[in-house]
PADORO-278324 format. One record per residue: x, y, z of N, C-alpha, C, O in turn; residue in one letter; residue number from 0. Coordinates in Angstrom, 2 decimals. Atoms other than C-alpha are relative to their C-alpha. Layout:
+---------+---------+---------+---------+----------+---------+---------+---------+---------+---------+---------+---------+--------+-----+
:  n.east : n.north :    n.up : ca.east : ca.north :   ca.up :  c.east : c.north :    c.up :  o.east : o.north :    o.up : residu : num :
+---------+---------+---------+---------+----------+---------+---------+---------+---------+---------+---------+---------+--------+-----+
:       X :       Y :       Z :       X :        Y :       Z :       X :       Y :       Z :       X :       Y :       Z :      a : NUM :
...
+---------+---------+---------+---------+----------+---------+---------+---------+---------+---------+---------+---------+--------+-----+
This chain:
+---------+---------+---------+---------+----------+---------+---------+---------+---------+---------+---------+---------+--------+-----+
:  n.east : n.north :    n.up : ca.east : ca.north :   ca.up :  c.east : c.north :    c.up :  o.east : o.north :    o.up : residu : num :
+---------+---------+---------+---------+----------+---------+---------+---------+---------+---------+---------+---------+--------+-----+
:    0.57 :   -0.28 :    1.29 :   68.51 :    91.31 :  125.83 :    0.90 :   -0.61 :   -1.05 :    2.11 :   -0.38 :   -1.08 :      x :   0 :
:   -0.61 :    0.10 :    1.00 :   69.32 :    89.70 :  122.82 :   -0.28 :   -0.13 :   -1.38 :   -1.42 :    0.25 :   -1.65 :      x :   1 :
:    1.34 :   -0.21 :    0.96 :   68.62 :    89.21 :  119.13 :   -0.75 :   -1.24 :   -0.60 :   -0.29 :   -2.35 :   -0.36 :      x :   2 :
:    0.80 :    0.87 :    0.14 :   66.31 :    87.17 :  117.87 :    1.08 :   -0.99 :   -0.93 :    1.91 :   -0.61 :   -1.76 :      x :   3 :
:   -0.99 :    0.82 :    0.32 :   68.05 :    84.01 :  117.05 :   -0.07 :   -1.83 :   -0.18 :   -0.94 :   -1.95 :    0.68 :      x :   4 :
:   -0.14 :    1.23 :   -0.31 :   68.31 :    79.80 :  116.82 :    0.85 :   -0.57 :   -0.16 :    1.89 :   -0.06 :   -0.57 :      x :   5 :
:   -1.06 :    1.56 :    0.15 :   70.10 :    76.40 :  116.78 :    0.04 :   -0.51 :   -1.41 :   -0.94 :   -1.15 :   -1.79 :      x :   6 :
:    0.08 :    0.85 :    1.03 :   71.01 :    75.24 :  113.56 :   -0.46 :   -1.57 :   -0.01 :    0.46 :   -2.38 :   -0.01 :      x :   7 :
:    0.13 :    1.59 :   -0.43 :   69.27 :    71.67 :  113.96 :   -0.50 :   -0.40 :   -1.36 :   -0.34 :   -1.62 :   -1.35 :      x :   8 :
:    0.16 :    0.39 :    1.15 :   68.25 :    71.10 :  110.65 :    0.79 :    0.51 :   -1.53 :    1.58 :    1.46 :   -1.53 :      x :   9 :
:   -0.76 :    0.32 :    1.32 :   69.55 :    70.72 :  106.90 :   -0.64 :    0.69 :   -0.76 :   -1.29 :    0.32 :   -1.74 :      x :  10 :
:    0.66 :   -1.49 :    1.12 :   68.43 :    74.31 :  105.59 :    1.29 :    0.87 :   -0.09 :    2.23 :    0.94 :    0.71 :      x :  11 :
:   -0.87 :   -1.27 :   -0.50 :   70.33 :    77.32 :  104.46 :    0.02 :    0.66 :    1.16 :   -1.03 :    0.64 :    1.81 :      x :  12 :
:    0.63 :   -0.58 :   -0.85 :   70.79 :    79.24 :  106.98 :   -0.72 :    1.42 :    0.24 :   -1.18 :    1.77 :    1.33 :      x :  13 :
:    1.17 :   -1.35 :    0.35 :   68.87 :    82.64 :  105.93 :   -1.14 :   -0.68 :   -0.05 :   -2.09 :    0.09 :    0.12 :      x :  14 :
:    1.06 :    0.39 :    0.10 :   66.16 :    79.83 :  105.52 :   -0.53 :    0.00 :    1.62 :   -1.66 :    0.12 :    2.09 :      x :  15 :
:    0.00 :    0.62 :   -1.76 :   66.86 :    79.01 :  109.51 :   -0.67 :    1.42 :    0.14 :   -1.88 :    1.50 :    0.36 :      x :  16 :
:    0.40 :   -1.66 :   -0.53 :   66.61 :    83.25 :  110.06 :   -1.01 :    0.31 :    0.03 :   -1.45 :    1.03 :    0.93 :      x :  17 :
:    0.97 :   -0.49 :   -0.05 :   63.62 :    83.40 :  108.70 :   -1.00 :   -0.75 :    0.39 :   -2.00 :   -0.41 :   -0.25 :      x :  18 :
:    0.55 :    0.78 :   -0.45 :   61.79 :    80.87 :  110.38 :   -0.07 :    0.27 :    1.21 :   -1.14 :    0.34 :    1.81 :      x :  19 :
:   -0.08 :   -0.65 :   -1.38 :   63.12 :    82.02 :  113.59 :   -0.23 :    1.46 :    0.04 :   -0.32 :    1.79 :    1.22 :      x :  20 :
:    0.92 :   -1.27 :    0.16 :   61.86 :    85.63 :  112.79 :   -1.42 :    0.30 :    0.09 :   -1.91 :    1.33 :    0.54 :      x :  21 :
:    1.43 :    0.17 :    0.01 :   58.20 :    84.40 :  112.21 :   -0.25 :   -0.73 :    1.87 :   -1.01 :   -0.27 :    2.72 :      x :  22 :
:    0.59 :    0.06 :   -1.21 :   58.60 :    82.03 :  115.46 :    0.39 :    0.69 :    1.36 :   -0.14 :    0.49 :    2.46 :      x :  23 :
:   -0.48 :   -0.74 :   -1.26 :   60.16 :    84.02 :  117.87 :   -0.52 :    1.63 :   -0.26 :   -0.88 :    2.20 :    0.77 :      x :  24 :
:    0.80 :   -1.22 :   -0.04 :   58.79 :    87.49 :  116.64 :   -1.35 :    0.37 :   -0.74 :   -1.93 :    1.46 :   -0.66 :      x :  25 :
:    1.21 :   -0.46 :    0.33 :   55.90 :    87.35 :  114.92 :   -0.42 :    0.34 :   -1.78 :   -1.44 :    0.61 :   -2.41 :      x :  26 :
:    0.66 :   -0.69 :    1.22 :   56.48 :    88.16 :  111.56 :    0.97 :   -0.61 :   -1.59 :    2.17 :   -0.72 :   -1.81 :      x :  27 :
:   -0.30 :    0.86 :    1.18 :   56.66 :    86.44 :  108.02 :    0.64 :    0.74 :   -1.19 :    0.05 :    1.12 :   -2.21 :      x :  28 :
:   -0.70 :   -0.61 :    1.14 :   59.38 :    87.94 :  105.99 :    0.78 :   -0.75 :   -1.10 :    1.39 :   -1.81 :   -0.90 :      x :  29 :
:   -0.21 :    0.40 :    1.29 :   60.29 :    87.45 :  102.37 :    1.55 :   -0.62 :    0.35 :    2.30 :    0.04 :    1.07 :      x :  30 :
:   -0.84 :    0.06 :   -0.11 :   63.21 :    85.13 :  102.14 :    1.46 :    1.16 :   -0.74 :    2.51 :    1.40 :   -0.15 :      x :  31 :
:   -0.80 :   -1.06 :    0.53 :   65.14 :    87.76 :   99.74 :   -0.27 :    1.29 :    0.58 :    0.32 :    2.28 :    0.15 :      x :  32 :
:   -0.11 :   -1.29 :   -0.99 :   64.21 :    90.40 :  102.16 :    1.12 :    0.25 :    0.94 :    1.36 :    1.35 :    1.45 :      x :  33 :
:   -0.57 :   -0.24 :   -0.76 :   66.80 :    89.44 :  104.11 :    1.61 :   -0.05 :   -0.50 :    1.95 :   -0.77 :   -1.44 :      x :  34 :
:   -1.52 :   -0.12 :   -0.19 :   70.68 :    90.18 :  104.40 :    0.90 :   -0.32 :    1.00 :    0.87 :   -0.11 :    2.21 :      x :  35 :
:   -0.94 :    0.64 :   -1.02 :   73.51 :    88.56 :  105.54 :    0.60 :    1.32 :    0.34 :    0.32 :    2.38 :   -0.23 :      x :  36 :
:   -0.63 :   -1.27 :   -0.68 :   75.61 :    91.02 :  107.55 :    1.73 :   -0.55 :   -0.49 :    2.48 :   -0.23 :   -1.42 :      x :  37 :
:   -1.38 :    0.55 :   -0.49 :   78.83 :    88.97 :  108.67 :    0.10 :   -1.61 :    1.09 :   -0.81 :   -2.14 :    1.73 :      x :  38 :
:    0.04 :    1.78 :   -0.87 :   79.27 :    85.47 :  110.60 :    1.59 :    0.39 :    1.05 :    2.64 :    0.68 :    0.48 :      x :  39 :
:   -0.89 :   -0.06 :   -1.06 :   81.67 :    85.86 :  113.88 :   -0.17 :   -1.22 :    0.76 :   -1.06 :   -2.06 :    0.66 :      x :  40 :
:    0.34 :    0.92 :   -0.86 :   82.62 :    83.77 :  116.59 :   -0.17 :    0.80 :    0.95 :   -0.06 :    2.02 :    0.82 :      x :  41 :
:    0.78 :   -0.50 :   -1.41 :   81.29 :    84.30 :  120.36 :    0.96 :   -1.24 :    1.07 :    1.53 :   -2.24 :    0.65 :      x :  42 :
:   -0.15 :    0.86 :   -1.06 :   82.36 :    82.56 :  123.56 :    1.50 :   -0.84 :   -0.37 :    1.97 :   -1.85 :    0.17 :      x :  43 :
:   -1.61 :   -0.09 :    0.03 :   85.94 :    82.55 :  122.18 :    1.01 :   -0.08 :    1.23 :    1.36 :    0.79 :    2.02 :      x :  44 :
:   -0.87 :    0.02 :   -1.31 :   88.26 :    80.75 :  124.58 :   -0.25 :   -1.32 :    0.88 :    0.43 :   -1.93 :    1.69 :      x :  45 :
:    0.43 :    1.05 :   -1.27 :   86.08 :    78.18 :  126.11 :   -1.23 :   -0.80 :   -1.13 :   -1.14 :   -2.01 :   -1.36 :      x :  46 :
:    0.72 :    0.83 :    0.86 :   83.25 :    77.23 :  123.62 :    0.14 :    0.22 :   -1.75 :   -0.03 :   -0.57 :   -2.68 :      x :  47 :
:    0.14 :   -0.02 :    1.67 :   83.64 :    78.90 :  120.23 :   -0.71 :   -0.14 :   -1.29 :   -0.39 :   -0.59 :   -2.39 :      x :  48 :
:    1.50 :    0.22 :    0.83 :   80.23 :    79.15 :  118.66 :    0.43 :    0.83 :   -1.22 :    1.05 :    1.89 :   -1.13 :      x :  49 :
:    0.11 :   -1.55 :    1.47 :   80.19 :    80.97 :  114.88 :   -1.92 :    0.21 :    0.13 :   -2.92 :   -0.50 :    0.12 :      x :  50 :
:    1.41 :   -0.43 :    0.43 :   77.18 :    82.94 :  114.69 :   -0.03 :    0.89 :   -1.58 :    0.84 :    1.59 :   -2.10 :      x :  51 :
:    0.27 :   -0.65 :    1.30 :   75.76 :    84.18 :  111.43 :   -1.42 :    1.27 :   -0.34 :   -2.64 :    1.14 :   -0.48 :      x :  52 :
:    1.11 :   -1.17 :   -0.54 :   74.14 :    87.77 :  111.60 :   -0.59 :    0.71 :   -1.42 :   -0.10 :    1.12 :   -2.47 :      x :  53 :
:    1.12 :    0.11 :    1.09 :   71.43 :    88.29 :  109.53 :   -1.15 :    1.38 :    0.15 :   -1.70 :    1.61 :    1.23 :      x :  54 :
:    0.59 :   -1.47 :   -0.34 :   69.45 :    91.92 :  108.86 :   -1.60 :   -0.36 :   -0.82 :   -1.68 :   -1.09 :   -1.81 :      x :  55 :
:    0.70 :   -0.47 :    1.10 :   65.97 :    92.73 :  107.58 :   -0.95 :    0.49 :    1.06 :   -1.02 :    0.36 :    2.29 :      x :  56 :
:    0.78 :   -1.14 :   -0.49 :   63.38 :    95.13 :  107.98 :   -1.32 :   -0.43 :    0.34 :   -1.41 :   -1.49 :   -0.29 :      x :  57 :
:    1.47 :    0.39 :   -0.24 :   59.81 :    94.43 :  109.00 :   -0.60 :    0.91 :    0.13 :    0.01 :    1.93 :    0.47 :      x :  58 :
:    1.45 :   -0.65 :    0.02 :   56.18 :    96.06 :  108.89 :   -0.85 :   -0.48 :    0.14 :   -1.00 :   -1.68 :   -0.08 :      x :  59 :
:    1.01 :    1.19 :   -0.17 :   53.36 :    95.23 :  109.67 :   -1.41 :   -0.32 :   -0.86 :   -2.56 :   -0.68 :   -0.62 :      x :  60 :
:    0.75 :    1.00 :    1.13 :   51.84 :    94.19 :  106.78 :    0.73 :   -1.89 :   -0.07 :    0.38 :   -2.88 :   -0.71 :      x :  61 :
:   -1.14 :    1.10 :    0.13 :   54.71 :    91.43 :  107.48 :   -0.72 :   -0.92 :    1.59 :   -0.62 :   -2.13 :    1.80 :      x :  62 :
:    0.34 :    1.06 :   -1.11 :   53.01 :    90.42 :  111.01 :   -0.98 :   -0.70 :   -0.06 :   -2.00 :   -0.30 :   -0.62 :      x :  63 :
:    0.81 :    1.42 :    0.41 :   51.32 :    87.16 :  111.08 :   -0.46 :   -0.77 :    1.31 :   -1.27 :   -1.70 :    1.23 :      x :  64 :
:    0.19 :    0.30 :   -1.28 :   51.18 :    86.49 :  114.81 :    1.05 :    0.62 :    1.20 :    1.97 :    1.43 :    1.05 :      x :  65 :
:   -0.51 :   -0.56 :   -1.07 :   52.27 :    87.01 :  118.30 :    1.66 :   -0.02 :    0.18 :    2.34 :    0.77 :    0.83 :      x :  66 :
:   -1.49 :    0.42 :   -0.46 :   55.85 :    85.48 :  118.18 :    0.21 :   -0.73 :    1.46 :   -0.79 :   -1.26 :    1.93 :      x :  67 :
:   -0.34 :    0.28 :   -1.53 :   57.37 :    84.42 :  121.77 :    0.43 :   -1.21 :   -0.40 :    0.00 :   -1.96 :    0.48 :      x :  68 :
:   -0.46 :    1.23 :   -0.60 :   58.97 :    81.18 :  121.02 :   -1.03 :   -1.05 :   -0.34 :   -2.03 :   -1.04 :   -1.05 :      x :  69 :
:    1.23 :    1.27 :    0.30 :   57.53 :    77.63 :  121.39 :    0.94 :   -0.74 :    0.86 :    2.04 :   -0.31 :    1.18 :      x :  70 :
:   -0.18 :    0.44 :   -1.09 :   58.10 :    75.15 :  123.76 :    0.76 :    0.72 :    1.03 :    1.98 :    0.64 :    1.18 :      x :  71 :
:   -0.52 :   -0.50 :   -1.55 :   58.44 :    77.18 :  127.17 :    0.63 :    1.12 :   -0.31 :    1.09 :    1.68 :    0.69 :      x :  72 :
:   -1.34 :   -1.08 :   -0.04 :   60.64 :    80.02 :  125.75 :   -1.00 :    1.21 :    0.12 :   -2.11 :    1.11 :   -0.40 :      x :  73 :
:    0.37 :   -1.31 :   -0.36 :   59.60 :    83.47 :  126.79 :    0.37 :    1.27 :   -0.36 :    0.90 :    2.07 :    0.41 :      x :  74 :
:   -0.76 :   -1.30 :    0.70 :   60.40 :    86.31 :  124.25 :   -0.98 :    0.49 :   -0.52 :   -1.96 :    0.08 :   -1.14 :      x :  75 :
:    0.87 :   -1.40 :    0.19 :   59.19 :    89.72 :  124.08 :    0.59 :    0.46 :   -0.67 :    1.73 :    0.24 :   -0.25 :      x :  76 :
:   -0.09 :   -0.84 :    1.13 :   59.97 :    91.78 :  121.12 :   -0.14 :    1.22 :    1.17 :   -1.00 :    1.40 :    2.03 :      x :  77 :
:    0.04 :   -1.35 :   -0.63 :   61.20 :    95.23 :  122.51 :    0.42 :    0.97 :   -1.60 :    1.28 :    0.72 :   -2.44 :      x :  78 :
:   -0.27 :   -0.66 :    0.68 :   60.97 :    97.90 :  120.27 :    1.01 :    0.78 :    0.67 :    1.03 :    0.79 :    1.90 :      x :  79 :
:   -0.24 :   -1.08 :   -0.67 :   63.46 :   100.74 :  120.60 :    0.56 :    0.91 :   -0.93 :    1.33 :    0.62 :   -1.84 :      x :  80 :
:   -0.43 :   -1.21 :    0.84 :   63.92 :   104.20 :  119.19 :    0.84 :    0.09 :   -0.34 :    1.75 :   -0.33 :    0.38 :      x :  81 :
:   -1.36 :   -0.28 :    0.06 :   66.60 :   105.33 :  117.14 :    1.07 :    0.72 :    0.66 :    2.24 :    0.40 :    0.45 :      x :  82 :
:   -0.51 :   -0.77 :   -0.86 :   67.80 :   107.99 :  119.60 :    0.45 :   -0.48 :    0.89 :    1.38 :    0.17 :    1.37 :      x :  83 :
:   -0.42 :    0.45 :   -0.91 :   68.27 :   105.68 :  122.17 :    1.09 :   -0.83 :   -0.26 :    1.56 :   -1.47 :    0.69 :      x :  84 :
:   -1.02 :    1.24 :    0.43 :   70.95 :   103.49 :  120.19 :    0.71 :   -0.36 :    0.76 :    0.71 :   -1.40 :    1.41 :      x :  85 :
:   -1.20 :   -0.15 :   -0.77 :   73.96 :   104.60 :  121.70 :   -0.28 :   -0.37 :    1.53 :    0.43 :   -1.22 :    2.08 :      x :  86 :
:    0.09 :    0.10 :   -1.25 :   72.32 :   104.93 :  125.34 :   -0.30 :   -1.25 :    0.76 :   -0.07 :   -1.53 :    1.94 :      x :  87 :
:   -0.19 :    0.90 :   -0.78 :   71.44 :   101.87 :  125.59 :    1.06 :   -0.90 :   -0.54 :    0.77 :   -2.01 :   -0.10 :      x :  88 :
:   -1.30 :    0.63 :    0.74 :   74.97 :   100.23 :  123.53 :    0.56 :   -0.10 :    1.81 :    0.73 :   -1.05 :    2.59 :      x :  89 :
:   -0.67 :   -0.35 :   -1.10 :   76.35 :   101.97 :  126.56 :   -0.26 :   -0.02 :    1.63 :    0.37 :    0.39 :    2.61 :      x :  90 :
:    0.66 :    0.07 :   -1.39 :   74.27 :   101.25 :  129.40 :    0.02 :   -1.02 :    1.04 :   -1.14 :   -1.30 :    1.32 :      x :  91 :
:   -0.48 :    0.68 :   -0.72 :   75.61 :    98.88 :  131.84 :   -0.51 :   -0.78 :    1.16 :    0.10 :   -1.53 :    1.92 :      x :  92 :
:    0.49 :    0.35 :   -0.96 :   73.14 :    98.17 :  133.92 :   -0.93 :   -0.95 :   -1.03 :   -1.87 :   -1.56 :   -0.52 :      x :  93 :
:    1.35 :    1.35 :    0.96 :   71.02 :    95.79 :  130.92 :    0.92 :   -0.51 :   -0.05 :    2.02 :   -0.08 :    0.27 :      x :  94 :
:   -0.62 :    1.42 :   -0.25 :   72.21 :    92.54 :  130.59 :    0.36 :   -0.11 :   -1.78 :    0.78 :   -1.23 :   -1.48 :      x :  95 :
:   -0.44 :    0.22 :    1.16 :   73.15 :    92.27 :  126.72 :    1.03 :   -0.62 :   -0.53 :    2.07 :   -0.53 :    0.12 :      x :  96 :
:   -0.74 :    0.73 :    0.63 :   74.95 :    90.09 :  124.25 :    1.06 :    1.15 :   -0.66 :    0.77 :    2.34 :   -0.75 :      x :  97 :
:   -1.13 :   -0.87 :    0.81 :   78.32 :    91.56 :  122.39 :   -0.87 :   -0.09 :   -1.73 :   -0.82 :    0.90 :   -2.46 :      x :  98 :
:    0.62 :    0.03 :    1.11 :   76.27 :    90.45 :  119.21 :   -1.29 :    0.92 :   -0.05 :   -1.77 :    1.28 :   -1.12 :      x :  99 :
:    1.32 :   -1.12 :    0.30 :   73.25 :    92.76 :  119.82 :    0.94 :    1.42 :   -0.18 :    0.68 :    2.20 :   -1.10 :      x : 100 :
:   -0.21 :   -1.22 :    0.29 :   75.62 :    95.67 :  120.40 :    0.63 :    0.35 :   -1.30 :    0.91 :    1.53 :   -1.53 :      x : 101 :
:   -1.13 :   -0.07 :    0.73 :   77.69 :    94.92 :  117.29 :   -1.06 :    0.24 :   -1.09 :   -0.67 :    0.69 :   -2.17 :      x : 102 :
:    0.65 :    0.23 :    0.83 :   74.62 :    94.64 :  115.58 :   -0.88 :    1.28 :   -0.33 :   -1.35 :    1.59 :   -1.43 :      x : 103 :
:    0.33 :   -1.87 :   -0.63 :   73.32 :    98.33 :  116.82 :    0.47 :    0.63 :   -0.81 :   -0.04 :    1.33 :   -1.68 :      x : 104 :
:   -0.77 :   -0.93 :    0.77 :   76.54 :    99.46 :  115.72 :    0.10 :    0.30 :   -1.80 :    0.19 :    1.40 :   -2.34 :      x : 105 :
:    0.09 :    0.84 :    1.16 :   76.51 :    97.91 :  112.27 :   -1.42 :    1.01 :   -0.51 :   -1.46 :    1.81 :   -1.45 :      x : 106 :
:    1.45 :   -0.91 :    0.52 :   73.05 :    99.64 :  111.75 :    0.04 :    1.43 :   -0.03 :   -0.16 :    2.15 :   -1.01 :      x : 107 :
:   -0.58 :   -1.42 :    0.18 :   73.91 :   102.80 :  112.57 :    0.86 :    0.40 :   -1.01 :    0.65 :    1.38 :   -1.73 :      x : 108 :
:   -1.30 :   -0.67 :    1.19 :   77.11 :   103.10 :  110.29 :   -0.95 :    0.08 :   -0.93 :   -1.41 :    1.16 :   -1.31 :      x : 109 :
:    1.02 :   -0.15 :    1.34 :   74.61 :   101.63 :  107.39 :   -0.87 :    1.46 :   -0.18 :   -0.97 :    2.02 :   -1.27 :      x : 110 :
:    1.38 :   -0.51 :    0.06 :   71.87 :   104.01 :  108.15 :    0.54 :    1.91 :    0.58 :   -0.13 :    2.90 :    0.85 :      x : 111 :
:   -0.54 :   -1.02 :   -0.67 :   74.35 :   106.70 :  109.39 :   -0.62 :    1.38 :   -0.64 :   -0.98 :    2.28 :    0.12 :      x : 112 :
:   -0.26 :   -0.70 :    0.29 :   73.83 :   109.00 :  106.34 :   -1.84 :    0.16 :   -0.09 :   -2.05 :    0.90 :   -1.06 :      x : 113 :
:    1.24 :   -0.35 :    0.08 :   69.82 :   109.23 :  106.60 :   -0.55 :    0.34 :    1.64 :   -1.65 :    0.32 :    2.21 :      x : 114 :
:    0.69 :   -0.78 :   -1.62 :   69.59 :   110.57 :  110.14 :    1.47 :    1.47 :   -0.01 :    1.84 :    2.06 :    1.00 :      x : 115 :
:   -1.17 :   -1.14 :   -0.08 :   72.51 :   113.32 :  109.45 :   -1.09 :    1.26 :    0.27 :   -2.26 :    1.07 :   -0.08 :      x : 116 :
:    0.51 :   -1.18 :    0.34 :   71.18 :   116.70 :  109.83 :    0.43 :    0.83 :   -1.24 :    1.65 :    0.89 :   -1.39 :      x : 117 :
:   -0.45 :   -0.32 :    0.93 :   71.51 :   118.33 :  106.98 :   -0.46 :    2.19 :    0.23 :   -1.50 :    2.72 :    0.63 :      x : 118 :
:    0.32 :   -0.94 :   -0.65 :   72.44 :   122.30 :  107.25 :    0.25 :    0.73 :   -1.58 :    1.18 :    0.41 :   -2.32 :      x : 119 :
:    0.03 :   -0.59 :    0.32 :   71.51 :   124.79 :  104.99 :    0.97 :    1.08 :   -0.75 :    0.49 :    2.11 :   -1.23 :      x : 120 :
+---------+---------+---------+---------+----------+---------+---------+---------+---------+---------+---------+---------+--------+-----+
């Protein structure tokens, strides 16, 4: 599992790249100022040294415009998953996942930490 993502191959911003690869790989046509940069890391530190640049926004589906999956040959399914399950699957060892999806989990959670609190009386 990982997150939806591409190759810089062309001479765009790259929030322009994000959201291009949002419509073709999932389906859905979001506002370029809808979206937020997060943070830009490197990956594969040691041997290749890629920077990736992680990029947030929200979708609805007033925002979907088609199926998504890619284009030439690529095979991606959009998995939804509950907020309850964050942690279980961060921590679940038996899925195959990128360090950038879980960082990206985590990252959402802190943000979003203080609107799932319980709040006590």
């Amino acid at each position: 599992m990982e997150l939806c993502a591409g190759i810089v191959d062309k001479a765009l911003p790259l929030v322009q790249i994000a959201v291009e690869e949002i419509e073709e790989e999932c389906g859905y046509s979001v506002p370029l100022d809808a979206v937020e940069r997060v943070t830009s890391f490197h990956t594969s530190v040691g041997f290749a040294g890629s920077r990736q640049t992680l990029y947030y926004a929200e979708v609805d589906e007033k925002m979907h415009v088609g199926e998504g999956g890619g284009i030439e040959g690529e095979q991606i399914e959009v998995i939804e998953l509950p907020v309850g399950e964050i942690d279980s699957f961060i921590f679940d060892e038996s899925i195959a996942k990128t360090p950038g999806l879980m960082f990206a989990f985590l990252w959402w959670r802190e943000k979003n930490a203080s609107r799932f609190l319980v709040k006590s009386e």
